[in-house]
ZAMARGU-4260 file (C-alpha; in steps of 0.2 Angstrom, whole numbers, plus 5000, padded with zeros to 4 digits):
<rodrens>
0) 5000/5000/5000 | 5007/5019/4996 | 5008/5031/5011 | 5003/5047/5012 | 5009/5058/4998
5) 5011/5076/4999 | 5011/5082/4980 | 5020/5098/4977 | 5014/5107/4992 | 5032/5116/4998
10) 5041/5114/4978 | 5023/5119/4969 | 5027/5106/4957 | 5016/5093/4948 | 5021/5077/4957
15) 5008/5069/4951 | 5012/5071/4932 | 5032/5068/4933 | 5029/5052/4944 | 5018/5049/4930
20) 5029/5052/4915 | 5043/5041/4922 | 5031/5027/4927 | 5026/5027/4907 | 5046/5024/4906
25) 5046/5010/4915 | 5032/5003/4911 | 5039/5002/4891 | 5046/4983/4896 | 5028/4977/4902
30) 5016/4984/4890 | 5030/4973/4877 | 5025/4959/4887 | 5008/4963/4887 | 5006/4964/4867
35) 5015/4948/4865 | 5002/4939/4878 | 4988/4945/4865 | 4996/4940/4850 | 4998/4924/4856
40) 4981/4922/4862 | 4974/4929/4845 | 4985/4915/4838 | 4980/4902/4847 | 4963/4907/4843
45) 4965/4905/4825 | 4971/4889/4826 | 4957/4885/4835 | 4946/4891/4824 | 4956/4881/4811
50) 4955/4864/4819 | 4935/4867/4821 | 4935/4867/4803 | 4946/4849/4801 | 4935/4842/4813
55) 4918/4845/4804 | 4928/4837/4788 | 4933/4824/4800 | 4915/4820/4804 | 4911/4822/4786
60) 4924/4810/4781 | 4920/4798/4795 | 4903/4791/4786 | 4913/4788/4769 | 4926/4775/4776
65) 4913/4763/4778 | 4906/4751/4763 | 4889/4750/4771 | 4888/4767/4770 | 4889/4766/4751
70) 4876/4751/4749 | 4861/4761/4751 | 4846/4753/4743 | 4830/4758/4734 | 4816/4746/4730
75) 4809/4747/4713 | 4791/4740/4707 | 4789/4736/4690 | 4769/4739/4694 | 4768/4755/4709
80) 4749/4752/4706 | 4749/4733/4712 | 4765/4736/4725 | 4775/4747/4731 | 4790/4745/4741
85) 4804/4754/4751 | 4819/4748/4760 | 4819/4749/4778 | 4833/4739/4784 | 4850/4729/4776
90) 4840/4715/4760 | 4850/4704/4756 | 4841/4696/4739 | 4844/4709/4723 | 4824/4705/4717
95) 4806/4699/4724 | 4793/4692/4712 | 4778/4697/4722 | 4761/4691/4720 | 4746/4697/4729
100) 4733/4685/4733 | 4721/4695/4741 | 4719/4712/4750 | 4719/4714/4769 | 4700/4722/4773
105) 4696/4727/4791 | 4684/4722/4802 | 4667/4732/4800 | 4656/4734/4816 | 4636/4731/4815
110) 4625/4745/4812 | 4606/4748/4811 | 4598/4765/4805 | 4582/4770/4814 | 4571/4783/4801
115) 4567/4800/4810 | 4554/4812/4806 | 4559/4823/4796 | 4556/4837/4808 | 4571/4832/4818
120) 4584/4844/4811 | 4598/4842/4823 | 4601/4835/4842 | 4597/4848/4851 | 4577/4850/4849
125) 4566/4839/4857 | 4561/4822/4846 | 4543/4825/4851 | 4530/4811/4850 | 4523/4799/4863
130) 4534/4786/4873 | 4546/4773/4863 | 4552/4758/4871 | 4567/4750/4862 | 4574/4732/4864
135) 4594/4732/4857 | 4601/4714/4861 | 4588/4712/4875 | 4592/4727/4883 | 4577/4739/4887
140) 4580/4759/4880 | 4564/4771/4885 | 4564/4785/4872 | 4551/4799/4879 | 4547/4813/4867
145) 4551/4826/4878 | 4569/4820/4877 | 4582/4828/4863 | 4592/4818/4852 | 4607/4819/4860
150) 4599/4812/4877 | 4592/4797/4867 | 4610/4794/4860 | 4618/4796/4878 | 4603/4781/4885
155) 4607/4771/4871 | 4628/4772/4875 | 4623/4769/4893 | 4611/4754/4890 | 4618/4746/4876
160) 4637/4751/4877 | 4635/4753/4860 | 4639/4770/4847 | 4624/4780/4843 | 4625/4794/4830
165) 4613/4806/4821 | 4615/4808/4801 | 4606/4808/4785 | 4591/4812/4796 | 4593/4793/4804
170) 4600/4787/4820 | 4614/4776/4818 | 4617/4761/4829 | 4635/4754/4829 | 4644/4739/4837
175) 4660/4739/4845 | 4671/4729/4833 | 4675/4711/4839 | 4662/4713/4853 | 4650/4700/4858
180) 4632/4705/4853 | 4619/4690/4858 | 4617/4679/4871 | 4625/4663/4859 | 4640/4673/4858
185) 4638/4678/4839 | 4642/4695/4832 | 4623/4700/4826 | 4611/4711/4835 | 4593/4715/4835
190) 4582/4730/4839 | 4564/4731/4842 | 4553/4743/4842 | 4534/4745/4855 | 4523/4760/4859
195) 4524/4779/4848 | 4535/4776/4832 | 4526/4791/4825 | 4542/4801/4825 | 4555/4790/4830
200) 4552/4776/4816 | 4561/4760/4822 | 4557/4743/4813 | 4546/4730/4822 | 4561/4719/4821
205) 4576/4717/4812 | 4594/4711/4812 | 4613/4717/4810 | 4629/4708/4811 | 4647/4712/4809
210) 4658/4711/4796 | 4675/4699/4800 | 4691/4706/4794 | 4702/4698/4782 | 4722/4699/4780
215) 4730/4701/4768 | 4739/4687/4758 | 4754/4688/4746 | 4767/4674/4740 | 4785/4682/4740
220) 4799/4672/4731 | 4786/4656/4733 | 4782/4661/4750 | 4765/4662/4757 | 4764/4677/4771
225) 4748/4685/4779 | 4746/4703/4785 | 4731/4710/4795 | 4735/4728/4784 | 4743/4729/4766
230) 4759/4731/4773 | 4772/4720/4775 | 4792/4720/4778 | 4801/4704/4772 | 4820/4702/4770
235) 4822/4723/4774 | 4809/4729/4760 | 4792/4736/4766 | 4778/4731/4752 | 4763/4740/4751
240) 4748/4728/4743 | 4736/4738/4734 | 4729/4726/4720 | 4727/4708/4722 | 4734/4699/4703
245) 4748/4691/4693 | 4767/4691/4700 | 4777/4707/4697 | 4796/4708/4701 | 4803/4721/4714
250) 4821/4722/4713 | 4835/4731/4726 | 4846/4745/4715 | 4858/4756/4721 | 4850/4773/4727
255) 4861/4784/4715 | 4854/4800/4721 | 4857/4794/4740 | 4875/4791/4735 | 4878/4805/4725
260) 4874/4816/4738 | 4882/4811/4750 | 4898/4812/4739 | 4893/4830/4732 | 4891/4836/4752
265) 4909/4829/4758 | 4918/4838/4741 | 4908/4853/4746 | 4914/4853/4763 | 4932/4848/4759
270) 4931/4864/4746 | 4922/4875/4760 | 4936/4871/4773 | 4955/4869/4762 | 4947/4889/4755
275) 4947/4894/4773 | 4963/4885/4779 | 4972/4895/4762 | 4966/4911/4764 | 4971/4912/4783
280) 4988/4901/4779 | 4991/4917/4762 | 4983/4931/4775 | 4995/4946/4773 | 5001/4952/4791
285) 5001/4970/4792 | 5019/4981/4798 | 5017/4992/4809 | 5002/4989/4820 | 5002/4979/4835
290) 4988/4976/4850 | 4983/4991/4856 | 4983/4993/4878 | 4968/4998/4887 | 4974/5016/4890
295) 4975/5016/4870 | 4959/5011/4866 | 4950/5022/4879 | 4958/5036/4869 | 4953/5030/4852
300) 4934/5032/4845 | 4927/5012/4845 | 4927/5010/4826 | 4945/5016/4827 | 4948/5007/4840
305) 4941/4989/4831 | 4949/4993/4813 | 4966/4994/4821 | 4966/4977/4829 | 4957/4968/4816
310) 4975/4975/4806 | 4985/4969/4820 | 4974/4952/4821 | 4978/4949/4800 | 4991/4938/4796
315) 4992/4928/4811 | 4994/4910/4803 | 5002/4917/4786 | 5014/4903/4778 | 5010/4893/4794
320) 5020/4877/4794 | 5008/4865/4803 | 4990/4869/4792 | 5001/4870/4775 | 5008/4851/4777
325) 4990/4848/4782 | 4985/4854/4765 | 4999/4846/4758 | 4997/4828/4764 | 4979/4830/4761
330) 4980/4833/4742 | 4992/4819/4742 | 4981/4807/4748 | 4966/4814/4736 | 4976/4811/4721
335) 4988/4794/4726 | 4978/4780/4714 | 4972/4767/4724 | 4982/4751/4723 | 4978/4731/4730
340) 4971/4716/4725 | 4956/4717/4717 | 4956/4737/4713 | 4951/4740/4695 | 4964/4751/4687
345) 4950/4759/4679 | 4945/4766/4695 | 4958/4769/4705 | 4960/4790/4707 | 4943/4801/4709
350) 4945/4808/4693 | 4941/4792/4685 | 4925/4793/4693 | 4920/4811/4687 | 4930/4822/4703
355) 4945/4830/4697 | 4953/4847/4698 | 4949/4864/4687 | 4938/4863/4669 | 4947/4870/4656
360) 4950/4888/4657 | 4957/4889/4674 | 4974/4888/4684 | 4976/4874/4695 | 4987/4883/4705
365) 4976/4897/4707 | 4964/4886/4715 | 4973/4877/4728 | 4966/4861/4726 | 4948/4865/4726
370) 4938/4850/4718 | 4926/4849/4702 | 4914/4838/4698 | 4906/4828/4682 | 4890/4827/4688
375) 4887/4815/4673 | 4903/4804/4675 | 4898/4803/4695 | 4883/4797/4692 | 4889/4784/4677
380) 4902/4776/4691 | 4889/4774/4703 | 4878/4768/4689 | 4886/4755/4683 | 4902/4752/4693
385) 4897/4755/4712 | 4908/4742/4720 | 4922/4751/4710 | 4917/4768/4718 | 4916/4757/4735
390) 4931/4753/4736 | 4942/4769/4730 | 4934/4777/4746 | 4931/4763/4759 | 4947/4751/4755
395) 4960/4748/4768 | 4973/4737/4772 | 4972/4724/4788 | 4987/4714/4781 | 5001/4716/4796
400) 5015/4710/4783 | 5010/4729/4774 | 5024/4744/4777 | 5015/4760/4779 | 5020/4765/4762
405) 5010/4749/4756 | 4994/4754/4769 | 4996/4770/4763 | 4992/4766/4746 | 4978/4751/4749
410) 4969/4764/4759 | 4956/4773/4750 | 4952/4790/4749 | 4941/4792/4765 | 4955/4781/4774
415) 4969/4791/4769 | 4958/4810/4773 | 4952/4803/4789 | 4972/4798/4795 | 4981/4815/4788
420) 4964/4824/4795 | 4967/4818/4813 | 4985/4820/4811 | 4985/4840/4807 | 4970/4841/4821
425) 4982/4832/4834 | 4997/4843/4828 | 4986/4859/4832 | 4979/4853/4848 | 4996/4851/4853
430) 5001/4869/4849 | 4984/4877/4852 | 4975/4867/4864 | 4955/4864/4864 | 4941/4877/4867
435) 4933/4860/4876 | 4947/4856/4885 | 4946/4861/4904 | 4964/4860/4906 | 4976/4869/4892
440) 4993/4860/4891 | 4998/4866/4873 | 5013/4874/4869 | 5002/4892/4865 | 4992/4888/4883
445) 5011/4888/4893 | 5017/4902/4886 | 5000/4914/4890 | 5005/4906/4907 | 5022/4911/4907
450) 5018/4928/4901 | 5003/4931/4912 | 5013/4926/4926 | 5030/4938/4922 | 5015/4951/4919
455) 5012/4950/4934 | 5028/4950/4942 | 5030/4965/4931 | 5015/4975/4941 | 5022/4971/4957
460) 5039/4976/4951 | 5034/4994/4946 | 5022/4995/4960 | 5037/4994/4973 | 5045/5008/4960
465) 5031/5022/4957 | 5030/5016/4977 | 5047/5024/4978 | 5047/5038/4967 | 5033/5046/4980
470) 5042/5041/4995 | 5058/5051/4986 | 5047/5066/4982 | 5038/5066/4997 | 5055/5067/5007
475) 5058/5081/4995 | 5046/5089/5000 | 5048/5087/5019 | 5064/5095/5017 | 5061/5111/5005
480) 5045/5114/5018 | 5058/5112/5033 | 5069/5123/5024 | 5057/5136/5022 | 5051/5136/5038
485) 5070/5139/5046 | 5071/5150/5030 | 5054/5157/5038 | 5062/5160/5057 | 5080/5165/5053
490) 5071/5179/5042 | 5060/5183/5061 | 5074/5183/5071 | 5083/5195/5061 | 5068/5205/5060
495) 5068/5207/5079 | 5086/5210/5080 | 5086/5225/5071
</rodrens>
C-alpha cells in the first residue's frame, strides 16, 4: 500500500504528472510483454478456429470410410399400382417376384339405422312424439318425446354400450368391433321397436351383424405370408399391397441419388474448409500495427479502435508450417491411385470417377486444390460400377506384413483423409490446445502462462517503484517545507534584532 503523499505542496510542482511520465518509462518493458500475451492468444485462437474446421471434415469423412455406407438401397416395382415397396433395413436378395393373393379388409362393426321424422333437424330439439320403448340385444331403452336427440343417443351408449350417432336424418346404431352382441355369443344384433313410432320410426324387428376382417395374403419368392394391413416387411423391403393379381418383380438397385449426395456434400465441405485454411495460411500480416493497451483504446473512437486490431489480428497464421503440410498431405492422399488386389485400374483416382481438379480455362494453382465435379461421369460410376466407387473410398489394408507406404496406398480416399485429417487436428491441439478442453497444456496455453505470470511480476515490480518515486518526492518535500520554515524564522529573528 502507498503512504501518504504530499504532492508539490512546499516545491509547487506537479508530482503527480512527473511520477507519472517516468512510470510510462518503465512501464515500456511490460506493456511489450503485454502485446505479445495478446498476439499469442489471438493466435492460438485462430488455430482454433482452424481445427474446428478439420474436425467438421473429419466428421464428414468419418461416414465415407465405411462400405455400408455406400450400399444404400431403393426398391423398385415394375407395377407402383399393384405394389410398392421401400427399403427399411439391410436385403440381402437383389429382386422379389411378388404376387398378391388378396387384399387385407378390416373388420366392419354392426350398424342399424332408425328413420326419423323429418322434423328432427339436429340434436338439440326435442324428438317430440309419445313414449318409445326399444329392445337392442335384449336390453330395454325408453325413448320419451320430451327428450332431445342427444339424450336418446347418451341412453342408448349407457344401456347398450354401443355408438349411437345422428346423420342423414337417421340414428345410427353401431357395434363395437369384435364385441360379443347375443346371448349365443355371435356377432349379430337386433332392435325392436313398442309404443309411439310416429316420429322416432324403428322397425318392428330386424337384424345386423358384423363384418369379420380379412388379412392380407401375398406369396413372396414362393412364400406364402399374411398381414392384418397391406403392409408388409420381408428380408428389409416394406411392400405396400394395393391390387390383388399376377406376379410382378421388385428388385434392390443402388439409390444413385442417395450416394451421390452424399459424395457432392463431403467435396463441398472439403472445398468449404481447404478455401478457409488458404486464405488464413496466404493472410497478409500488416507492419506496423500491433495490439493496442487499454489506455490506447480508451483514447481512440470504438470504430477506430476495432479497425486497428482487426489490422493487428491479419496475418496471424500466414505461411504457417503446421496447416500447410496439412493441406499438403491432404491433396496427396486425394490424388495417390488406389492400389491392392482386386482394385480396377479403371478406377483407382477420383477423377476416373468424374472428381477432378479445374475445367478447362482455369489455373490449378490458382485454385489450391479446390475440387470439380462431372456430375454425369459421378453418376455413370455409381451407375454402373458402384463396388468400384466402394472401394476407392472405403478400401483399407488389415494385412500386418504391409509397410506404411504399402497401407498408405491400399487405403482409399476416406481412409487416407480421415488419417492426415486427425494428424493435422492432433498437431494443432498440441500447439493450440482445445476450446473443450478444461485444462490447456499446449505449447500456445504455457506460454499465456508464462507471460501472464512475468506480467504480473512486472505490476508488482513497478508497484514497489512508482512506490518509491513518491516516498523520494515526498522526502523532498519534507525537506524544502523544513527549509522554508528555518528560512521562515531566521528571516524573524533578524527582523527582531534590528
Amino acid at each position: 500500500m502507498a503512504g501518504i503523499r504530499f504532492s508539490g505542496m512546499a516545491s509547487g510542482l506537479d508530482t503527480e504528472k512527473m511520477v507519472k511520465e517516468l512510470m510510462n518509462a518503465r512501464k515500456a518493458p511490460m506493456n511489450r510483454l503485454i502485446r505479445e500475451k495478446q498476439v499469442t492468444e489471438w493466435k492460438r485462437d485462430a488455430y482454433r478456429e482452424m481445427n474446428s474446421l478439420l474436425m467438421d471434415l473429419r466428421t464428414s469423412v468419418d461416414s465415407l470410410r465405411f462400405s455400408a455406407n455406400f450400399n444404400k438401397k431403393k426398391a423398385v416395382s415394375e407395377n407402383d399400382g399393384a405394389v410398392t415397396a421401400n427399403v427399411v433395413g439391410s436385403p440381402t436378395q437383389a429382386s422379389y417376384a411378388v404376387k398378391v393373393v388378396g387384399l387385407a379388409e378390416a373388420e366392419m362393426p354392426a350398424s342399424m339405422a332408425i328413420e326419423l321424422d323429418a322434423s328432427i333437424k339436429d340434436t338439440k330439439t326435442a324428438i317430440g312424439g309419445g313414449t318409445l320403448n326399444l329392445t337392442i340385444n335384449g336390453k330395454a331403452v325408453t325413448v320419451n318425446g320430451t327428450e332431445t336427440l342427444d339424450q336418446v343417443i347418451a341412453n342408448i351408449k349407457k344401456e347398450t354400450g354401443m355408438d349411437a350417432t345422428f346423420s342423414g336424418g337417421k340414428l345410427w346404431i353401431t357395434s363395437t368391433p369384435g364385441m360379443t352382441l347375443d346371448s349365443s355369443g355371435g356377432k349379430a344384433f337386433s332392435v325392436t321397436a313398442t309404443g309411439d313410432t310416429s316420429t322416432v320410426k324403428a322397425p318392428a324387428a330386424a337384424t345386423s351383424s358384423d363384418r369379420t376382417g380379412k388379412a392380407a395374403e401375398v406369396i413372396i419368392n414362393g412364400v406364402t405370408y399374411t398381414s392384418k394391413t397391406n403392409k408388409i416387411t420381408v428380408d428389409g423391403v416394406e411392400f405396400t399391397l394395393k391390387q390383388a393379381g399376377t406376379a410382378i418383380s421388385v428388385n434392390n438397385q443402388v439409390d444413385e441419388d442417395s450416394l451421390f449426395n452424399t459424395i457432392k456434400d463431403f467435396v463441398t465441405k472439403y472445398n468449404d474448409t481447404i478455401a478457409k485454411i488458404n486464405a488464413k495460411i496466404s493472410e497478409k500480416k500488416n507492419k506496423g500495427y500491433e495490439p493496442l493497451l487499454d489506455e490506447e483504446k480508451d483514447g481512440l473512437p470504438e470504430k477506430t479502435a476495432e479497425k486497428m486490431e482487426a489490422m493487428a489480428k491479419s496475418g496471424m497464421l500466414l505461411r504457417d508450417s503446421i496447416l500447410k503440410t496439412g493441406l499438403d498431405n491432404m491433396r496427396r492422399g486425394m490424388s495417390t491411385p488406389l492400389s491392392g488386389t482386386g482394385v480396377n485400374a479403371a478406377f483407382d483416382t477420383l477423377s476416373e470417377i468424374g472428381i477432378g481438379g479445374p475445367p478447362n480455362g482455369k489455373y490449378a494453382y490458382q485454385e489450391n486444390g479446390k475440387l470439380y465435379i462431372d456430375e454425369n461421369k459421378l453418376r455413370t460410376a455409381i451407375r454402373n460400377n458402384g463396388a468400384e466407387v466402394t472401394k476407392l473410398f472405403t478400401s483399407f489394408s488389415n494385412d500386418p506384413a504391409d509397410d506404411a507406404g504399402t497401407k498408405y496406398q491400399k487405403s482409399g480416399i476416406a481412409e487416407r483423409l480421415y488419417s492426415d485429417l486427425t494428424k493435422v487436428i492432433d498437431r494443432v491441439t498440441k500447439e493450440a490446445g482445445s476450446s473443450s478442453s478444461i485444462s490447456d497444456d499446449s505449447f500456445l496455453g504455457k506460454k499465456m502462462k508464462d507471460e501472464e505470470e512475468e506480467i504480473r511480476q512486472w505490476k508488482d515490480r513497478l508497484l514497489q517503484i512508482e512506490n518509491r518515486y513518491y516516498k523520494q518526492f515526498t522526502a523532498m518535500e519534507k525537506m524544502m517545507s523544513k527549509a522554508q520554515s528555518q528560512g521562515s524564522w531566521f528571516a524573524q529573528m533578524l527582523g527582531k534584532s534590528q
